[in-house]
C-alpha positions, 0 to 999 in steps of 0.5 A: 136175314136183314140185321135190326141195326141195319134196318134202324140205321136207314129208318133213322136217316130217312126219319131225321133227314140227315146222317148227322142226325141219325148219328145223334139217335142211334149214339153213333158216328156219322161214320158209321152211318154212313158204312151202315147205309152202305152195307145195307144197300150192297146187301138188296142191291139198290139204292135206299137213300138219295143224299139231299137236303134232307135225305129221303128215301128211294121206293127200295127205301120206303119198303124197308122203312115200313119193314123196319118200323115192323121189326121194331113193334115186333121187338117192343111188344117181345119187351114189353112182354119180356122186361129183361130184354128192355135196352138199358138206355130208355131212349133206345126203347122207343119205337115209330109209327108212321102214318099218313093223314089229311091236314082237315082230320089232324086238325080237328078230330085226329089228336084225340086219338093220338092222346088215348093212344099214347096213354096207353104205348110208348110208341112215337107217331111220325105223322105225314100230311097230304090230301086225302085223295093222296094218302093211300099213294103213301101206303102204296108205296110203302112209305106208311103202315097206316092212312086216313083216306077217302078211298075205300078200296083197300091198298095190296096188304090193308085192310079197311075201316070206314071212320065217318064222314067230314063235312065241309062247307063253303064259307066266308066273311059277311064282308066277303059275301058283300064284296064279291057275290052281292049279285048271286054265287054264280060261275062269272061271280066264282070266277072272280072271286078269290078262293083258298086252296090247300095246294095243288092237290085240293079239288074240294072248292072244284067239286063244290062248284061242280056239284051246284053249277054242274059244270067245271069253272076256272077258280082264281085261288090263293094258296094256303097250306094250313087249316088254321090259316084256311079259316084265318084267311076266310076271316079276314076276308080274304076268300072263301074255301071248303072249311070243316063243318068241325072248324067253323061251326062256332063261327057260323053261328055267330055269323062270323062266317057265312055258308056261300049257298045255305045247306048246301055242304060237301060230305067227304066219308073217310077211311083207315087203311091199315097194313094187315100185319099182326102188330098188337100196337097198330091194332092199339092205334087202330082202335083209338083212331076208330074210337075218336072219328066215331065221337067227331065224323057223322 
Protein backbone atom coordinates (compact mmCIF):
# COMPACT_ATOMS: atom_id res chain seq x y z
CA UNK A 1 0.00 0.00 0.00
CA UNK A 2 1.19 3.27 -1.16
CA UNK A 3 1.27 5.90 1.86
CA UNK A 4 -0.73 9.23 1.05
CA UNK A 5 2.34 11.38 2.01
CA UNK A 6 4.58 9.55 -0.45
CA UNK A 7 1.78 10.10 -3.29
CA UNK A 8 1.45 14.05 -2.42
CA UNK A 9 4.88 14.30 -1.99
CA UNK A 10 5.48 13.35 -5.96
CA UNK A 11 2.18 14.96 -6.92
CA UNK A 12 3.67 18.39 -5.41
CA UNK A 13 7.22 17.94 -7.23
CA UNK A 14 5.59 17.47 -10.53
CA UNK A 15 2.83 20.40 -9.70
CA UNK A 16 5.18 23.18 -8.53
CA UNK A 17 8.15 21.99 -10.98
CA UNK A 18 10.64 22.03 -8.11
CA UNK A 19 11.72 20.49 -4.82
CA UNK A 20 11.82 23.71 -3.53
CA UNK A 21 8.68 24.35 -4.32
CA UNK A 22 7.02 21.33 -3.15
CA UNK A 23 9.00 21.73 0.03
CA UNK A 24 7.22 25.19 0.42
CA UNK A 25 3.32 23.52 0.13
CA UNK A 26 4.03 20.48 1.93
CA UNK A 27 5.75 22.66 4.96
CA UNK A 28 8.78 20.53 4.73
CA UNK A 29 12.38 20.64 3.71
CA UNK A 30 13.45 20.28 0.68
CA UNK A 31 15.42 17.49 2.28
CA UNK A 32 12.88 15.66 3.05
CA UNK A 33 11.41 15.85 -0.42
CA UNK A 34 13.82 14.59 -1.84
CA UNK A 35 14.22 11.27 0.55
CA UNK A 36 10.43 11.31 0.05
CA UNK A 37 10.88 11.16 -3.71
CA UNK A 38 13.53 8.51 -3.22
CA UNK A 39 11.61 5.92 -1.09
CA UNK A 40 8.87 6.32 -3.53
CA UNK A 41 10.82 5.45 -6.25
CA UNK A 42 12.73 2.24 -4.60
CA UNK A 43 9.31 1.38 -3.61
CA UNK A 44 7.61 0.56 -7.40
CA UNK A 45 11.19 0.44 -8.64
CA UNK A 46 11.19 3.17 -11.40
CA UNK A 47 12.21 6.37 -11.87
CA UNK A 48 9.08 9.19 -10.99
CA UNK A 49 10.95 12.31 -11.45
CA UNK A 50 13.42 13.62 -14.08
CA UNK A 51 15.34 16.63 -12.48
CA UNK A 52 14.99 19.52 -14.53
CA UNK A 53 14.07 22.74 -14.81
CA UNK A 54 11.29 22.32 -14.13
CA UNK A 55 11.12 18.65 -13.00
CA UNK A 56 8.55 16.63 -14.68
CA UNK A 57 7.39 13.53 -14.68
CA UNK A 58 8.24 10.03 -16.04
CA UNK A 59 4.91 7.77 -17.81
CA UNK A 60 5.60 5.77 -13.96
CA UNK A 61 5.20 9.32 -12.62
CA UNK A 62 2.19 10.57 -14.32
CA UNK A 63 0.54 7.13 -13.30
CA UNK A 64 1.14 8.01 -9.94
CA UNK A 65 0.28 11.51 -10.26
CA UNK A 66 -3.22 10.74 -11.46
CA UNK A 67 -3.29 8.18 -8.44
CA UNK A 68 -2.42 10.58 -6.24
CA UNK A 69 -4.73 13.20 -7.00
CA UNK A 70 -7.60 10.21 -6.75
CA UNK A 71 -6.45 9.56 -3.35
CA UNK A 72 -6.65 13.04 -2.17
CA UNK A 73 -10.58 13.64 -3.61
CA UNK A 74 -11.18 10.11 -2.02
CA UNK A 75 -9.66 11.91 1.52
CA UNK A 76 -11.68 15.35 0.66
CA UNK A 77 -14.97 14.03 0.16
CA UNK A 78 -14.45 11.52 3.57
CA UNK A 79 -13.87 15.29 5.32
CA UNK A 80 -16.26 16.91 3.94
CA UNK A 81 -18.58 14.29 4.96
CA UNK A 82 -16.64 13.85 8.18
CA UNK A 83 -15.48 17.44 9.59
CA UNK A 84 -13.47 16.17 12.28
CA UNK A 85 -11.10 14.73 10.25
CA UNK A 86 -10.50 18.31 8.48
CA UNK A 87 -6.35 18.89 9.00
CA UNK A 88 -6.01 21.69 11.38
CA UNK A 89 -4.25 23.78 8.72
CA UNK A 90 -6.73 24.79 5.92
CA UNK A 91 -4.34 24.84 3.18
CA UNK A 92 -3.50 21.36 3.59
CA UNK A 93 -7.46 20.71 2.85
CA UNK A 94 -7.11 21.41 -0.74
CA UNK A 95 -7.13 19.08 -3.39
CA UNK A 96 -6.07 19.11 -7.51
CA UNK A 97 -7.66 18.12 -10.45
CA UNK A 98 -5.77 18.08 -13.28
CA UNK A 99 -7.27 18.07 -16.68
CA UNK A 100 -6.59 18.68 -20.17
CA UNK A 101 -8.16 21.59 -22.53
CA UNK A 102 -7.70 23.14 -25.83
CA UNK A 103 -6.59 26.78 -25.91
CA UNK A 104 -10.18 27.70 -28.00
CA UNK A 105 -12.76 25.91 -25.38
CA UNK A 106 -10.49 27.89 -22.30
CA UNK A 107 -10.79 31.05 -23.79
CA UNK A 108 -14.31 31.13 -24.65
CA UNK A 109 -16.75 28.90 -22.81
CA UNK A 110 -14.61 26.70 -20.23
CA UNK A 111 -14.14 29.50 -17.43
CA UNK A 112 -17.73 29.56 -16.71
CA UNK A 113 -17.52 25.93 -15.64
CA UNK A 114 -14.90 26.61 -13.77
CA UNK A 115 -16.68 29.36 -11.99
CA UNK A 116 -20.06 27.19 -11.13
CA UNK A 117 -17.49 24.43 -10.22
CA UNK A 118 -15.95 26.37 -7.80
CA UNK A 119 -18.84 27.75 -5.79
CA UNK A 120 -19.97 24.71 -5.25
CA UNK A 121 -16.00 22.40 -4.08
CA UNK A 122 -13.00 23.55 -2.74
CA UNK A 123 -11.06 21.55 -5.07
CA UNK A 124 -8.32 23.67 -7.20
CA UNK A 125 -8.00 22.74 -11.13
CA UNK A 126 -4.37 22.59 -12.77
CA UNK A 127 -5.24 23.08 -16.05
CA UNK A 128 -2.99 21.79 -19.10
CA UNK A 129 -3.35 23.40 -22.80
CA UNK A 130 -2.80 21.39 -26.10
CA UNK A 131 -4.70 21.02 -29.32
CA UNK A 132 -7.40 19.45 -29.03
CA UNK A 133 -6.38 16.72 -31.33
CA UNK A 134 -3.67 16.00 -28.45
CA UNK A 135 -5.40 15.75 -25.33
CA UNK A 136 -6.77 12.64 -25.00
CA UNK A 137 -2.84 11.59 -25.36
CA UNK A 138 -2.88 13.43 -21.66
CA UNK A 139 -5.16 11.21 -20.49
CA UNK A 140 -3.76 8.11 -22.15
CA UNK A 141 -0.75 8.69 -20.34
CA UNK A 142 -2.06 9.17 -17.42
CA UNK A 143 -1.22 12.52 -16.84
CA UNK A 144 -4.83 14.11 -16.45
CA UNK A 145 -8.26 12.65 -14.87
CA UNK A 146 -9.99 14.35 -17.30
CA UNK A 147 -9.89 16.23 -21.09
CA UNK A 148 -11.82 18.29 -23.43
CA UNK A 149 -11.26 16.39 -26.77
CA UNK A 150 -12.14 15.92 -30.49
CA UNK A 151 -12.02 12.22 -30.17
CA UNK A 152 -14.95 10.45 -29.42
CA UNK A 153 -13.56 7.18 -28.83
CA UNK A 154 -13.10 6.77 -25.51
CA UNK A 155 -9.55 6.37 -23.71
CA UNK A 156 -8.82 2.65 -21.82
CA UNK A 157 -10.69 3.68 -18.31
CA UNK A 158 -13.11 6.96 -19.49
CA UNK A 159 -15.79 7.36 -20.26
CA UNK A 160 -17.56 9.89 -22.90
CA UNK A 161 -19.82 13.21 -23.13
CA UNK A 162 -20.21 14.83 -26.47
CA UNK A 163 -20.39 18.60 -25.34
CA UNK A 164 -20.98 20.55 -28.89
CA UNK A 165 -19.45 21.49 -31.38
CA UNK A 166 -16.89 24.96 -31.86
CA UNK A 167 -17.16 26.64 -35.03
CA UNK A 168 -14.44 28.10 -36.41
CA UNK A 169 -14.27 30.65 -39.26
CA UNK A 170 -11.47 31.66 -41.35
CA UNK A 171 -11.20 35.14 -41.12
CA UNK A 172 -9.05 38.28 -41.25
CA UNK A 173 -8.67 42.37 -41.65
CA UNK A 174 -10.73 44.15 -44.35
CA UNK A 175 -7.21 45.42 -45.01
CA UNK A 176 -5.70 41.94 -45.11
CA UNK A 177 -8.27 40.79 -47.65
CA UNK A 178 -7.34 43.66 -50.07
CA UNK A 179 -3.80 43.20 -49.72
CA UNK A 180 -3.56 39.51 -50.10
CA UNK A 181 -6.77 37.82 -51.80
CA UNK A 182 -8.08 41.17 -54.02
CA UNK A 183 -7.66 38.32 -57.23
CA UNK A 184 -9.65 35.48 -55.33
CA UNK A 185 -8.84 32.86 -52.25
CA UNK A 186 -7.32 30.54 -54.12
CA UNK A 187 -3.99 27.89 -53.67
CA UNK A 188 -1.32 30.61 -55.45
CA UNK A 189 -3.33 33.35 -53.21
CA UNK A 190 -2.91 30.86 -50.05
CA UNK A 191 0.20 30.08 -50.76
CA UNK A 192 1.55 33.64 -50.27
CA UNK A 193 -0.53 35.00 -47.88
CA UNK A 194 0.45 34.59 -44.25
CA UNK A 195 -1.37 32.39 -42.01
CA UNK A 196 -1.56 32.15 -38.05
CA UNK A 197 -0.98 28.82 -36.49
CA UNK A 198 -1.17 27.93 -32.66
CA UNK A 199 1.73 25.84 -33.15
CA UNK A 200 2.99 22.78 -34.58
CA UNK A 201 0.37 20.83 -33.59
CA UNK A 202 -2.81 23.27 -35.37
CA UNK A 203 -3.92 21.52 -38.81
CA UNK A 204 -7.19 23.62 -38.43
CA UNK A 205 -5.99 26.26 -41.32
CA UNK A 206 -4.48 22.83 -43.40
CA UNK A 207 -8.20 21.23 -42.84
CA UNK A 208 -9.87 24.48 -43.81
CA UNK A 209 -7.72 24.62 -47.20
CA UNK A 210 -8.37 21.04 -47.81
CA UNK A 211 -11.97 21.17 -47.62
CA UNK A 212 -12.63 24.34 -50.11
CA UNK A 213 -9.73 23.55 -52.66
CA UNK A 214 -9.78 19.58 -51.99
CA UNK A 215 -6.46 19.28 -52.18
CA UNK A 216 -3.15 19.89 -49.53
CA UNK A 217 -1.48 23.66 -50.11
CA UNK A 218 2.05 24.57 -48.25
CA UNK A 219 0.47 27.32 -45.83
CA UNK A 220 3.56 30.14 -45.14
CA UNK A 221 2.31 30.92 -41.28
CA UNK A 222 3.20 32.55 -38.29
CA UNK A 223 3.21 31.30 -34.86
CA UNK A 224 1.11 32.49 -32.33
CA UNK A 225 0.32 30.53 -29.00
CA UNK A 226 -2.53 32.65 -27.61
CA UNK A 227 -6.07 32.73 -28.62
CA UNK A 228 -6.36 36.54 -27.73
CA UNK A 229 -3.31 36.99 -29.61
CA UNK A 230 -4.72 34.90 -32.82
CA UNK A 231 -7.72 37.45 -33.25
CA UNK A 232 -5.10 40.57 -32.10
CA UNK A 233 -2.79 39.41 -34.90
CA UNK A 234 -5.83 39.19 -37.41
CA UNK A 235 -6.75 42.42 -36.50
CA UNK A 236 -3.74 43.95 -36.98
CA UNK A 237 -3.50 42.57 -40.51
CA UNK A 238 -1.11 40.45 -39.74
CA UNK A 239 -2.81 36.97 -41.26
CA UNK A 240 -5.42 35.29 -41.41
CA UNK A 241 -6.51 31.94 -39.07
CA UNK A 242 -9.34 29.84 -37.88
CA UNK A 243 -10.72 31.84 -35.06
CA UNK A 244 -13.83 30.59 -32.83
CA UNK A 245 -17.04 31.90 -34.20
CA UNK A 246 -17.29 32.63 -30.15
CA UNK A 247 -14.34 34.94 -30.25
CA UNK A 248 -14.93 37.07 -33.56
CA UNK A 249 -18.59 37.20 -34.04
CA UNK A 250 -18.59 40.83 -32.35
CA UNK A 251 -15.91 41.47 -34.78
CA UNK A 252 -17.75 40.10 -37.92
CA UNK A 253 -20.27 42.04 -37.57
CA UNK A 254 -18.75 45.15 -37.50
CA UNK A 255 -16.80 44.32 -40.19
CA UNK A 256 -14.06 44.46 -38.23
CA UNK A 257 -13.08 41.08 -39.63
CA UNK A 258 -14.07 39.50 -42.40
CA UNK A 259 -14.85 35.27 -43.12
CA UNK A 260 -11.81 34.50 -46.22
CA UNK A 261 -15.09 32.72 -48.19
CA UNK A 262 -18.68 33.61 -46.41
CA UNK A 263 -20.38 30.69 -45.08
CA UNK A 264 -17.79 28.64 -45.48
CA UNK A 265 -17.12 27.61 -41.24
CA UNK A 266 -15.16 24.58 -40.15
CA UNK A 267 -17.17 22.48 -37.20
CA UNK A 268 -15.16 20.95 -34.91
CA UNK A 269 -17.58 18.77 -32.26
CA UNK A 270 -15.94 18.18 -28.90
CA UNK A 271 -15.98 15.81 -26.02
CA UNK A 272 -15.38 15.27 -22.17
CA UNK A 273 -13.13 12.32 -21.45
CA UNK A 274 -13.46 11.56 -17.94
CA UNK A 275 -11.70 8.93 -16.12
CA UNK A 276 -14.32 6.18 -14.80
CA UNK A 277 -13.69 6.29 -11.42
CA UNK A 278 -16.35 7.02 -8.39
CA UNK A 279 -15.06 10.46 -7.43
CA UNK A 280 -18.37 12.59 -6.23
CA UNK A 281 -15.94 15.70 -7.26
CA UNK A 282 -15.18 14.65 -10.93
CA UNK A 283 -18.57 14.15 -11.28
CA UNK A 284 -19.28 17.80 -9.89
CA UNK A 285 -17.04 19.03 -12.63
CA UNK A 286 -18.20 17.00 -14.81
CA UNK A 287 -21.62 18.31 -14.87
CA UNK A 288 -20.68 22.02 -14.58
CA UNK A 289 -18.37 21.29 -17.74
CA UNK A 290 -21.60 19.79 -19.60
CA UNK A 291 -23.83 22.65 -18.27
CA UNK A 292 -21.48 25.30 -19.64
CA UNK A 293 -20.43 23.65 -23.55
CA UNK A 294 -24.37 22.99 -23.50
CA UNK A 295 -25.26 27.42 -22.99
CA UNK A 296 -21.89 27.93 -25.70
CA UNK A 297 -21.12 25.00 -28.22
CA UNK A 298 -23.98 24.51 -30.85
Amino acid sequence: MLESTLLATVASVVREGSFERAARMLHITPSAVSQRIRQMEERVGAVLIVRGQPCTATEAGARICRHADSVAMLEHDLRRDLPALAPEDAQAAHTTIRIAINADSLSTWFVTAMRDFSAQSRVLLDVAVDDQDQTNEWLRRGHVLAAVTSHAKAVQGCKVRKLGTLRYCATASPAFMQQHFASGVNADTLARAPSIVFDRNDRLQERWVRRQLRRDVALPAHRLPSSQAFVDAALADVGWGMNPLLSVQDHMSKRRLVELVPGRALDVPLYWQVAQQPLPELERLTRSVVAAAGQALL
